[in-house]
C-alpha positions in Angstrom: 5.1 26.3 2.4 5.7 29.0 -0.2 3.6 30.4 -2.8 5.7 30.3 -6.4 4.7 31.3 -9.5 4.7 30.2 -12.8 8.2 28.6 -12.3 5.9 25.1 -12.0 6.1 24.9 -15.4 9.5 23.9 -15.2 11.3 21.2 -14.8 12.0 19.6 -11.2 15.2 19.3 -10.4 16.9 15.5 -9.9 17.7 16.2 -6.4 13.5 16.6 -5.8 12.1 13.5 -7.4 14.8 11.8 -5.6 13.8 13.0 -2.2 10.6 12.9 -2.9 10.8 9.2 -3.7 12.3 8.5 -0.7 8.9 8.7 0.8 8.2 5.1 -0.7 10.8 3.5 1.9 8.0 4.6 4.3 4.7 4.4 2.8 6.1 0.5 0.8 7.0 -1.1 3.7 4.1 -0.1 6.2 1.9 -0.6 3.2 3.0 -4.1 2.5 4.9 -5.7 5.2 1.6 -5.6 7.5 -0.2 -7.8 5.5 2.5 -10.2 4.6 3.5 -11.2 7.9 0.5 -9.6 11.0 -2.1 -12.4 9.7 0.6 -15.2 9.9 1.9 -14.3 12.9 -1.4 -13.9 15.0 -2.2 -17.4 13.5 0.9 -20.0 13.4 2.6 -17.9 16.2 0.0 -16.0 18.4 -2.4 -18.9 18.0 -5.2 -16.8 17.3 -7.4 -18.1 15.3 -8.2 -17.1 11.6 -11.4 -15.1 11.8 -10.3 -13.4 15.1 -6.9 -12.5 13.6 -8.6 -11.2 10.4 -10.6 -8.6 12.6 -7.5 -7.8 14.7 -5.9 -6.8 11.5 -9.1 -4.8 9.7 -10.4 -2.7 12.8 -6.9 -0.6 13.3 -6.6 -0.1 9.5 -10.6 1.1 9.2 -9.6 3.4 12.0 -7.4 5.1 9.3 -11.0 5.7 7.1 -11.9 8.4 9.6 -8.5 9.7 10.4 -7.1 10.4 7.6 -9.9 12.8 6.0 -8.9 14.8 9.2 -5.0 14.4 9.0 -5.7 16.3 5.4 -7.4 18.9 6.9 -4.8 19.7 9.6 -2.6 18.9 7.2 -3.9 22.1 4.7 -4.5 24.6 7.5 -0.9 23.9 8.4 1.0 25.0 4.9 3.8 23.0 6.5 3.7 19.3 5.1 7.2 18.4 5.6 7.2 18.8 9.0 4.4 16.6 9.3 6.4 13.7 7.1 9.3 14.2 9.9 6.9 14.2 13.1 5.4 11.4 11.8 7.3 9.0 10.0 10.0 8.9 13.2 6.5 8.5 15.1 5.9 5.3 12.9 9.3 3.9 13.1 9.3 3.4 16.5 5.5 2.1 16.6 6.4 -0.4 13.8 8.7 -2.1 16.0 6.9 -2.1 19.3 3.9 -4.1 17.1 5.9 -7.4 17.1 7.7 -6.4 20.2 4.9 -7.6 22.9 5.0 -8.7 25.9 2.4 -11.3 26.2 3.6 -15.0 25.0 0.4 -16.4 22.8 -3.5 -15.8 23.5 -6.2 -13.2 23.6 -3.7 -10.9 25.5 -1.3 -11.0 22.8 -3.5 -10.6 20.0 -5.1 -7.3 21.5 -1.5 -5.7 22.4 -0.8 -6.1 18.7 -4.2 -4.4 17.5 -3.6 -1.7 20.0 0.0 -0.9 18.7 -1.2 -1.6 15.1 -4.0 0.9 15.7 -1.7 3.1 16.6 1.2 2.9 13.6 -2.0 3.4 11.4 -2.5 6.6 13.3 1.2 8.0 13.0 1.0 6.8 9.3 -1.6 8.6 8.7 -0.1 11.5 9.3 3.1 10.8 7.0 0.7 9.7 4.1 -1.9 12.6 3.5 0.9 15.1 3.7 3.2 13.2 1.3 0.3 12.0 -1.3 -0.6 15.7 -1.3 3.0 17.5 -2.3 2.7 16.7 -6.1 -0.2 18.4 -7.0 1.7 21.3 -4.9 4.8 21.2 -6.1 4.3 21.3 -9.9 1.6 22.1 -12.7 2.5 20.3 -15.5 1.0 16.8 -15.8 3.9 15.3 -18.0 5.9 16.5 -15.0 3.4 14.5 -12.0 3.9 11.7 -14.1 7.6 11.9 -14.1 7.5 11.8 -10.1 5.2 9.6 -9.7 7.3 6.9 -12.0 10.2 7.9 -9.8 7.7 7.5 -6.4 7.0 4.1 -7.9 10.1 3.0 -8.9 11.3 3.4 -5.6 8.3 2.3 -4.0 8.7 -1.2 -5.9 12.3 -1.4 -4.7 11.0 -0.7 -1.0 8.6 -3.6 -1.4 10.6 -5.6 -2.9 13.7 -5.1 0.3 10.7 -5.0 2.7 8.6 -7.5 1.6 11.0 -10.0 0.4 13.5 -9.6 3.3 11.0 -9.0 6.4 10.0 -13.1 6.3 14.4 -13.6 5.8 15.2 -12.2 8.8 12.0 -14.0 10.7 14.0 -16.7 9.7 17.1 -15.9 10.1 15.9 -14.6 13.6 15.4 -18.1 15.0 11.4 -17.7 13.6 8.4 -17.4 16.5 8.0 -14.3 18.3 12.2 -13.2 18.6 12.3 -13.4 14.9 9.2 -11.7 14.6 10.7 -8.9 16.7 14.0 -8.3 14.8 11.6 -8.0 11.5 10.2 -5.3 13.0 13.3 -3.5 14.3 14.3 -4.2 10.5 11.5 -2.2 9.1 10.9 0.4 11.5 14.9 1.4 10.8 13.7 1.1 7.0 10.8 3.6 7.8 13.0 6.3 10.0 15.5 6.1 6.5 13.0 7.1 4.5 11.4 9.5 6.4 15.0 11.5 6.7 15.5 11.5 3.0 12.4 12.6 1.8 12.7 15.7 4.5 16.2 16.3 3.8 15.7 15.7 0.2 12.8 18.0 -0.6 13.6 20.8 1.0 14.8 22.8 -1.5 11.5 22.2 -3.3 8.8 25.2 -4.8 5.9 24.7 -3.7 2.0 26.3 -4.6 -0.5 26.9 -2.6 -4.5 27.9 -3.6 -5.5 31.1 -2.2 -8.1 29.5 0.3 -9.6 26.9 1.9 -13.7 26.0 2.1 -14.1 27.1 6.0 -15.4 23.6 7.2 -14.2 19.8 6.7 -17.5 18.9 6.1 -18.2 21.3 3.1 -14.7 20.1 1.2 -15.6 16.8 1.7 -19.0 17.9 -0.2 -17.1 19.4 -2.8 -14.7 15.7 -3.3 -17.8 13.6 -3.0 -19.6 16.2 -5.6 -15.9 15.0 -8.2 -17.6 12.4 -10.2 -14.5 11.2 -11.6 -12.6 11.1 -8.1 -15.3 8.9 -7.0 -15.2 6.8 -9.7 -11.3 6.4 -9.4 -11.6 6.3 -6.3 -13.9 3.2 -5.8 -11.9 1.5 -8.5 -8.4 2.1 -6.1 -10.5 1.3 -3.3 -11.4 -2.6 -4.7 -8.4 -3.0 -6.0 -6.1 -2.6 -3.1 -8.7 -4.9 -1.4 -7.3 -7.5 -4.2 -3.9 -6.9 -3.8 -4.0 -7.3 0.0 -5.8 -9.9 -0.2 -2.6 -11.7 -2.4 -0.2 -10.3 -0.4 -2.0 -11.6 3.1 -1.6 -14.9 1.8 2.1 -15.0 0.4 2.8 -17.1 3.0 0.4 -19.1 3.6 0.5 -20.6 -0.5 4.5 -20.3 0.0 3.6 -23.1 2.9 0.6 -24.8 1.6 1.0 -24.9 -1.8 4.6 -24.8 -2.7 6.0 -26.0 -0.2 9.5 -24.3 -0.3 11.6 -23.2 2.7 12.2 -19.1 2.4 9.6 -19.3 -0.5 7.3 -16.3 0.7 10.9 -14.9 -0.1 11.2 -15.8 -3.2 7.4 -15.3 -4.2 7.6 -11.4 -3.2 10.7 -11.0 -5.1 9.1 -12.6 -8.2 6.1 -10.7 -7.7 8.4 -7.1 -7.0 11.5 -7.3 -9.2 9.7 -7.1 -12.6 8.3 -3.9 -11.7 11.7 -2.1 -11.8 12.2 -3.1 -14.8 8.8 -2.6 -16.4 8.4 1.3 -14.7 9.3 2.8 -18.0 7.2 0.6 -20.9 4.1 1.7 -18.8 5.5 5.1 -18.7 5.5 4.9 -22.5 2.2 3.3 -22.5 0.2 6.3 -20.8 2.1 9.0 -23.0 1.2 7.4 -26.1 -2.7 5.8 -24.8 -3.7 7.9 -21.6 -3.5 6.9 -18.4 -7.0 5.8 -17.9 -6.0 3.0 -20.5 -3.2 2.1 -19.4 -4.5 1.8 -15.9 -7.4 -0.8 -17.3 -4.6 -2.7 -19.5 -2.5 -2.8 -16.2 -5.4 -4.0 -14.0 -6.3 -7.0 -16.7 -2.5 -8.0 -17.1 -2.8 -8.3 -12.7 -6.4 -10.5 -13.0 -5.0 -12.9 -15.6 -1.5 -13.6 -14.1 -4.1 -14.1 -10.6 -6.3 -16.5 -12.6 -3.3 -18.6 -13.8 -2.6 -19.2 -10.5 -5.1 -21.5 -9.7 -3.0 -23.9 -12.0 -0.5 -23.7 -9.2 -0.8 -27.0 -7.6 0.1 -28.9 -11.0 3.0 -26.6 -11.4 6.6 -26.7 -10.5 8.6 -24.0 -8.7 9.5 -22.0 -12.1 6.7 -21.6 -13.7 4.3 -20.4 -10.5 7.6 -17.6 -10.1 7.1 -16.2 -13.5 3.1 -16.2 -13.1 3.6 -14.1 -10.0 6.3 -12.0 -11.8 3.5 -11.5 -15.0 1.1 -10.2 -12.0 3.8 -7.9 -10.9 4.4 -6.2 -13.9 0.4 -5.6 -13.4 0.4 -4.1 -10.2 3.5 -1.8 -11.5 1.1 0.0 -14.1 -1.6 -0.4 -11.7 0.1 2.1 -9.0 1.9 4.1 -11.9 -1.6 5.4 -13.4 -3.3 5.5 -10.2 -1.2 8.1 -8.5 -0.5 9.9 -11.7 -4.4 10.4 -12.0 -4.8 11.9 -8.9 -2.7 14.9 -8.9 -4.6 15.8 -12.3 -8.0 16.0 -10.3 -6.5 17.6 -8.1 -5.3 20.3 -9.9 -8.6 20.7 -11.9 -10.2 21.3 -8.8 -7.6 23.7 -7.8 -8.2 25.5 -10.8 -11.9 25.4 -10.7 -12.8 26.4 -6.9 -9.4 28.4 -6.4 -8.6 27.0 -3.2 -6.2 24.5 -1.6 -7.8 21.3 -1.1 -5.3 18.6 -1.7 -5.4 17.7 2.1 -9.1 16.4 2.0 -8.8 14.7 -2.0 -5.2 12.7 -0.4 -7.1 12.2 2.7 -10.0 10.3 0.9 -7.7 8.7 -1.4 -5.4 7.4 1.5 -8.0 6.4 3.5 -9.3 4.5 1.1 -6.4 3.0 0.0 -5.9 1.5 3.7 -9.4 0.3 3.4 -8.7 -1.7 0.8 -5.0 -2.7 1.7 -7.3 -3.7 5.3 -10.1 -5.6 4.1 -7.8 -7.6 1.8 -5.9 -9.5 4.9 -9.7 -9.9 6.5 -11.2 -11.3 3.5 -8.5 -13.7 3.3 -8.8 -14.5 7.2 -12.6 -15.5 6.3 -11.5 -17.8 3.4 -9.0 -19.4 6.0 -11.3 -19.6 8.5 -14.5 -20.7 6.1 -12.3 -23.7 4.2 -11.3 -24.6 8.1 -8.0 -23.6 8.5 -6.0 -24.7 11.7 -4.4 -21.9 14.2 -1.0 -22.6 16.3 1.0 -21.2 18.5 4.3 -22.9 18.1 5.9 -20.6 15.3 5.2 -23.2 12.6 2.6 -23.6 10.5 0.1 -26.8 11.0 -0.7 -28.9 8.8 -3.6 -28.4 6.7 -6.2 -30.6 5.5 -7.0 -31.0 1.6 -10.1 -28.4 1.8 -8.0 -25.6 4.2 -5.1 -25.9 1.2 -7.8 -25.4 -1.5 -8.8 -22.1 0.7 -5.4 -21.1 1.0 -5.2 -20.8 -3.2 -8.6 -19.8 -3.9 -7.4 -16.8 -1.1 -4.3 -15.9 -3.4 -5.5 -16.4 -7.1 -9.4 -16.6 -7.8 -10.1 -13.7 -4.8 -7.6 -11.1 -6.6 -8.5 -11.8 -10.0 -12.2 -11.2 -9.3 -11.5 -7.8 -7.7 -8.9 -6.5 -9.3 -10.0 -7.1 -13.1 -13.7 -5.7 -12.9 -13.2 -3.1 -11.0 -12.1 -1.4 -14.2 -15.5 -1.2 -15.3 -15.8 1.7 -12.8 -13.8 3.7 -14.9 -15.8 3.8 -17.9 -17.4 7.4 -17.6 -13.6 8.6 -15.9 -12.7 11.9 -17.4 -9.5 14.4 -15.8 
């Protein structure tokens, strides 16, 4: 990385956000496909049941909570963060694959070769992520500007969730379904993943870039100096419970596609509903936060998300239709929700920047990241202990069983009630917030 001056100012040029963006094909899918399809596929094809799965899934993804503070740290003393997206987001690609690419039919065997090769993806993205989350803050000053690339990031991160998230449970299908479909799902995404990862190298390297002068001499001391960032905590915590609510929906797409709707391909249909609106909605909250501040904006997005969530429960009296535009009103939610968040970030980080003098977006993106997979983590085991509390039934044929009336009634109070409650009062956190 180079130092630049006050060219920062300035405008970034299209070919940067784009490349930038690009990153999204890599951080969307392994952010969302994971907890659409892992806790489905350890129970109705593994056969492992609920509560075991849901720790299978949580323990590699709290792994990331230590390793990524460090991957910021090597990630600073480096002043190289694109190599680190190329290293490892080619890493990930492969690693993607190889977790629904085991060897071991159904049982306890199979169920720990997919933690260890989960537990290692988290690693490699871990590595991508820190790196990536860190550049904006680096590559420009002006906040009007961060906002700009981060409606871009998003944008592009909603289309990568949306091909991911709505296509990786097609081509299960389409696959022949069980473990072989499982398998070409992954090939699907890791090739998604190693795309991404070339265009956001490629594409950003032409970029300025900004680094501090210096760097506090110990891990331990910038983590002081984050935890000492009253406002970063606070945003911080609020990300943090939130992405435990939206993983908790999205770990139990398919489950209320089966349980509750009841229509073939329907987790496909329920992630498009859920993804679509947010391409269209990108620039209304764009508009939102220039005219009422992002804090604002992020509250007004995070109520939108909880109410759509709480309609939900309504779901069983509904037809098809109307449960497809509830979901889409709790996408347009989640849009704002990411769009605020990650423009809020670079701000703080830039404060601090300009208060301590030294570069220490590694460790704030490294907290933030590792938080994020916290949440995005505990949502898929908190819906594991609904499953397994309301007596959900495990198989191993590739097809779901069928459920009794109290296991359904888990099933939606996992996608709708669950989400609402974290998502809407976590906003309360944000009360004393200030850039």
């Amino acid at each position: 990385m180079t130092v630049a001056g006050p060219s920062h100012d300035v405008q970034l040029s299209r070919r940067v956000v784009t490349g930038y963006s690009l990153g999204s094909l890599v951080t969307g899918p392994f952010g969302t496909v994971p907890g659409l399809l892992l806790l489905p596929y350890l129970t109705d094809t593994l056969g492992v049941a609920a509560g075991v799965a849901g720790l299978l899934v949580l323990l590699p993804k709290a792994w990331d909570v230590l390793v990524n503070p460090v991957a910021g740290r090597i990630s600073d003393r480096s002043g190289d963060r694109r190599g680190f997206l190329l290293g490892a987001g080619l890493a990930l690609g492969v690693l993607f694959a190889a977790i629904f690419a085991g060897p071991f039919a159904a049982g306890a065997a199979a169920g720990a070769y997919v933690a260890v090769a989960f537990l290692a993806a988290a690693t490699a993205f871990a590595f991508f992520q820190v790196p990536y989350v860190a550049m904006p803050a680096e590559l420009t000053r002006g906040r009007a500007e961060r906002t700009r690339l981060m409606t871009w990031r998003v944008a592009v991160l909603a289309l990568a969730i949306l091909v991911s998230g709505a296509l990786a449970p097609l081509v299960v299908d389409l696959g022949g379904g069980g473990r072989t479909g499982h398998r070409w799902s992954g090939a699907f995404v890791g090739a998604l993943i190693v795309v991404g990862t070339l265009g956001v190298f490629f594409g950003t390297r032409t970029a300025p870039s900004r680094t501090a002068p210096g760097q506090e001499p110990s891990l331990r001391a910038q983590l002081r100096i984050a935890a000492a960032n009253a406002s970063f905590r606070r945003l911080l915590l609020c990300y943090v419970v939130q992405a435990a609510g939206i993983g908790t929906m999205l770990a139990g797409v398919q489950y209320f596609a089966d349980h509750v709707i009841g229509a073939d391909s329907g987790a496909t249909f329920l992630f498009a509903a859920f993804v679509a609106p947010a391409l269209l909605v990108m620039p209304l909250w764009s508009r939102v936060g220039a005219r009422h501040g992002k804090r604002r904006g992020l509250i007004a997005a995070s109520l939108l998300f909880a109410a759509g969530a709480l309609a939900l429960l309504a779901a069983p009296a509904l037809p098809g239709p109307p449960i497809y535009l509830i979901v889409a009103l709790v996408g347009c939610g989640y849009a704002g929700q990411q769009v605020f968040a990650l423009a809020m970030l670079p701000d703080l980080i830039e404060g601090d920047t300009e208060r301590t003098g030294r570069r220490q977006a590694g460790v704030f993106t490294g907290l933030w990241t590792a938080g994020e997979t916290l949440g995005l983590a505990l949502g898929p085991g908190i819906y594991a202990l609904v499953l397994q509390l309301f007596g959900y039934v495990s198989s191993s044929t590739g097809e779901a069983a069928a459920q009794d009336a109290t296991a359904r009634l888990g099933v939606l109070l996992g996608f709708s009630l669950v989400p609402a409650v974290l998502v809407g009062p976590a906003v309360g956190l944000l009360r004393r917030y200030r850039d």
